[in-house]
C-alpha positions in Angstrom: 75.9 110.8 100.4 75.4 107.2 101.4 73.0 104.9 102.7 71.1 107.5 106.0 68.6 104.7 107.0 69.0 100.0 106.6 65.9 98.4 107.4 65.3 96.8 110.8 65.8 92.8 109.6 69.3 94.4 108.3 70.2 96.3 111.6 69.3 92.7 113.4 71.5 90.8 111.1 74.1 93.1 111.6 73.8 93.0 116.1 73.5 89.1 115.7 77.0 89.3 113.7 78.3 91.6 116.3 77.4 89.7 119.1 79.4 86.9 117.9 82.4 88.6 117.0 82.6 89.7 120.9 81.1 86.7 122.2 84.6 84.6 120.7 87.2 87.8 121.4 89.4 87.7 123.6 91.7 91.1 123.8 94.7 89.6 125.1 95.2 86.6 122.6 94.7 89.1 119.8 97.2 91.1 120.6 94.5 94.1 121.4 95.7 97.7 120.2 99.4 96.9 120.5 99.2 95.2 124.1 102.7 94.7 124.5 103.5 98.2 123.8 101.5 100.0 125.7 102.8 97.6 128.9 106.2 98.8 128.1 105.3 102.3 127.4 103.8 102.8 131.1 106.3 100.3 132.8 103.5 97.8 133.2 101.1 100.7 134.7 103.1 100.5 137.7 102.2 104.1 138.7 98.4 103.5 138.9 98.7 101.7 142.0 100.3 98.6 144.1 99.9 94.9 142.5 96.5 94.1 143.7 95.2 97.5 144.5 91.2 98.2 144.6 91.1 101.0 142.0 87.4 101.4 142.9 85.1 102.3 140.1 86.8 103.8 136.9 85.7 104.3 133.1 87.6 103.8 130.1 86.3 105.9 127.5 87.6 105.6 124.1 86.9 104.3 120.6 86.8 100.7 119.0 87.0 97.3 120.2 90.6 97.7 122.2 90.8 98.2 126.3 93.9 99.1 127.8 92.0 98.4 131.1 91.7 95.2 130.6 95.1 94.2 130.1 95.9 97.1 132.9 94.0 94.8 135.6 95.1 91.7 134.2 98.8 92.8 134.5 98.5 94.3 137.8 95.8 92.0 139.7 94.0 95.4 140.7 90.6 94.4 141.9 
């Protein structure tokens, strides 16, 4: 039932590769996990708080490369 163990040289290869795919992404130029509709699905996150607003410490949790609080404190300015 598949490969349970890759050797250590492979698992390196394999974090050097990831590192460069995030080192060169940027969410908002790719479009993220359907940016623009999310923004128009919570009018622009308008209810989290006041353009500029300190939303203190938060986490995202979720799964895969795409943020929607990135583009959430992008949009809004919130420190």
């Amino acid at each position: 039932a598949g490969v349970f163990a890759i050797s250590l040289e492979r698992w390196h290869v394999a974090q050097e590769a990831e590192l460069v795919t995030w080192d060169n992404w940027d969410p908002v130029a790719s479009g993220g996990d359907r940016i623009n509709d999310h923004l128009l699905g919570f009018d622009s996150y308008e209810e989290v708080g006041e353009v500029g607003a300190n939303l203190g410490a938060f986490l995202e949790v979720g799964c895969g490369p795409w943020t929607q609080s990135f583009t959430m404190m992008k949009t809004r300015a919130f420190n």
